[in-house]
Each structure stands twice: as structure tokens, then as C-alpha cells.
C-alpha positions as CSV (number, residue, x, y, z in Angstrom):
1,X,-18.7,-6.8,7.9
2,X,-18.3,-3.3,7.3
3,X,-14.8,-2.1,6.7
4,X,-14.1,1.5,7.9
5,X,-10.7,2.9,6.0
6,X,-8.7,4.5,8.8
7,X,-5.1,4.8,6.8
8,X,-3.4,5.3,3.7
9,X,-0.2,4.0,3.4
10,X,1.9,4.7,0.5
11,X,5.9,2.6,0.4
12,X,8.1,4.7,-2.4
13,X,11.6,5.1,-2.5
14,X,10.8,8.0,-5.0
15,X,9.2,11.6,-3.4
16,X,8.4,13.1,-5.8
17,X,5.8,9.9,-6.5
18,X,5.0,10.3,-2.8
19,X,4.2,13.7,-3.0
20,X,1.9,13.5,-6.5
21,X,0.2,10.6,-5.2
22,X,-0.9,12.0,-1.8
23,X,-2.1,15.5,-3.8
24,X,-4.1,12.6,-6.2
25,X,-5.4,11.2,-3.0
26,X,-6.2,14.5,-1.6
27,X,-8.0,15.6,-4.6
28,X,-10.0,12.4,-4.5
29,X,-11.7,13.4,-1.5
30,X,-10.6,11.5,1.0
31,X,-10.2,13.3,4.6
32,X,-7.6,10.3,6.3
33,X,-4.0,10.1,7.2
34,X,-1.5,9.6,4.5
35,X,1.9,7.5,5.9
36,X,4.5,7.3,4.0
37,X,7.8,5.4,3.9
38,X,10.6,5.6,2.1
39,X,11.1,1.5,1.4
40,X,9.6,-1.8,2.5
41,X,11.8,-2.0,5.9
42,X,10.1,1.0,6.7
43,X,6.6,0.1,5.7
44,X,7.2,-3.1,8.0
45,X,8.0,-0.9,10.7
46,X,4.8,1.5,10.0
47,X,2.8,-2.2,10.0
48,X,3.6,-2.7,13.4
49,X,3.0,0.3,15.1
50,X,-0.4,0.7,13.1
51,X,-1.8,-2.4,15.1
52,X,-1.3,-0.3,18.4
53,X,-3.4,1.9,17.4
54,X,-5.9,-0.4,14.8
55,X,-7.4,-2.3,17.2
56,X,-10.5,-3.8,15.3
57,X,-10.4,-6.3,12.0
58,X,-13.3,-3.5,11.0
59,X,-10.0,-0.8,10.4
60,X,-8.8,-0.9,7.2
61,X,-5.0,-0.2,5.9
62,X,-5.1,0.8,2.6
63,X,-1.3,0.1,1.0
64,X,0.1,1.2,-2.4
65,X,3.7,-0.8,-2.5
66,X,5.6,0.2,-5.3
67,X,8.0,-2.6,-6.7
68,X,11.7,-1.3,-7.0
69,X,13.4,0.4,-3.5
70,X,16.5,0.4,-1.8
71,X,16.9,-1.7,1.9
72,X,13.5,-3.7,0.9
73,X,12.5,-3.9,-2.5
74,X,8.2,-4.5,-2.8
75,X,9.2,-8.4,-3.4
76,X,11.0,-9.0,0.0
77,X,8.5,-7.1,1.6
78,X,5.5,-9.4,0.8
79,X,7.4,-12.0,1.8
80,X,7.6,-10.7,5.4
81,X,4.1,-9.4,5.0
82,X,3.0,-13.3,4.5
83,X,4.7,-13.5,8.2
84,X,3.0,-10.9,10.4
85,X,-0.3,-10.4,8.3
86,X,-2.0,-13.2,10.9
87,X,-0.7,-11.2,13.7
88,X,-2.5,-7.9,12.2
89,X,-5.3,-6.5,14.4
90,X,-6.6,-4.9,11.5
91,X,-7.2,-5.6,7.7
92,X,-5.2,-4.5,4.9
93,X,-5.6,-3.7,1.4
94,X,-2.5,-4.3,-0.4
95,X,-2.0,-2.8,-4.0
96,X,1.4,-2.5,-6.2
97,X,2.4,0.3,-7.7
98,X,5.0,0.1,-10.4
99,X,6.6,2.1,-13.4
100,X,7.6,-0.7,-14.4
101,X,6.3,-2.3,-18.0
102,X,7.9,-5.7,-17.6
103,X,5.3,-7.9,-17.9
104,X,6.8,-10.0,-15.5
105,X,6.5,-7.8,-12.8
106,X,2.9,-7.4,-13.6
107,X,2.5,-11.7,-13.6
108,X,4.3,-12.3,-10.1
109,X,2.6,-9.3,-8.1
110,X,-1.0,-10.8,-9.3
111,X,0.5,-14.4,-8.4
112,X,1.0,-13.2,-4.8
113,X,-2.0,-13.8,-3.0
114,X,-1.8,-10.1,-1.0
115,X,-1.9,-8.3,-3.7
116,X,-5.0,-7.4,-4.9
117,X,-3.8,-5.1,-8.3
118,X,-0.7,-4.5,-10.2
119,X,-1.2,-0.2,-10.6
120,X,0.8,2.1,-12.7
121,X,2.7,4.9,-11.8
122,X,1.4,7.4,-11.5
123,X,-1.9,6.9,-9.6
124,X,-5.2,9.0,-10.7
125,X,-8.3,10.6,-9.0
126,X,-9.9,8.5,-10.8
127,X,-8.8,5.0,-10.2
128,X,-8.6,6.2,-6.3
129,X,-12.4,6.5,-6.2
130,X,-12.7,3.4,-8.0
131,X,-10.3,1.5,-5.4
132,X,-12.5,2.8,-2.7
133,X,-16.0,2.1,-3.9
């Protein structure tokens, strides 16, 4: 099956990280929508409304979920991820995105099974066009 990558979504409590890593993205020529939200809750909400408009398993949601936030920290959010992921009409990509050099952090994310790399801030071109070969 042929995935086609439809959206990038990037959940960051930080805009400044938001804003770098969608020039990053821009620069790694890639000509698809950027979302953004501002913590998990809001990622969640973004989730939902993406399956009325990805309506084939082929569409791919690409996510970079960074770690610490306010209202839904990247933890809490995979745990709710675990619950509508089934209910998806597309397919995700999930990656998380961290500043973060406790080792720890690093250990649970590649525990969960949703998570397909633990990524430091901040993302390159790069690693971008590596993710998407």
C-alpha cells in the first residue's frame, strides 16, 4: 500500500519551535499543510476533525509531539491516542520531539508502541527528508 502524506502536524506549547520547525519543513521541500497546536488537547481536537476530511487509510498524518506542554503534556496524549487511533480513517506517523536529555524520556516514548522516534529539538532539513523517504 502506497501511503500518500496529506498533513503535517506539529503539537508545541513553544512558538518559537513551531515557527523554526515549519521554516525547516518548508525548506525541506515539502508543498503540504502545516497544523499546528499549541498542546495535546488541541492536537486531539485537530485528530478528529482531520478524519472528516482523511477519508482513506492511504492519507497519511505525519505528527511531531513534543513531550512537555500545558493542558496535555505528550504522555497523556498518547494515552488517548491509544483510544481513537482505531477509529482513525487515515494513518498516522507519530514522532516525539523533545529538548529534553533525560534519558528517561527518551526510554518511555520508544516503549510506546505509537511512537516511531524519540527526535531532538530542534528538527533539521536533513532528518525531515530522511523521515520522509
Amino acid at each position: 500500500m502506497h501511503q500518500n502524506l496529506n498533513t503535517i502536524l506539529l503539537i508545541d506549547d513553544d512558538n518559537t519551535t513551531n515557527y523554526l520547525h515549519r521554516k525547516i519543513i518548508s525548506k525541506s521541500d515539502i508543498d503540504i499543510p502545516i497544523q499546528v497546536a499549541n498542546n495535546g488537547k488541541e492536537g486531539m481536537d485537530q485528530l478528529v476533525a482531520l478524519n472528516e476530511i482523511l477519508k482513506e487509510k492511504e492519507d497519511l498524518l505525519l505528527i511531531f509531539l513534543d513531550v512537555n506542554m500545558p493542558v496535555m503534556d505528550g504522555w497523556t496524549f498518547l494515552e488517548y491516542f491509544k483510544e481513537i487511533e482505531p477509529k482513525l480513517n487515515y494513518s498516522t506517523q507519530l514522532f516525539m520531539v523533545s529538548s529534553s536529555i533525560n534519558p528517561d524520556d527518551k526510554n518511555r516514548a520508544l516503549k510506546n508502541s505509537f511512537v516511531l522516534d524519540y527526535l531532538s529539538k530542534p528538527l533539521n532539513v536533513s532528518l525531515i527528508k530522511k523521515l520522509l523517504e
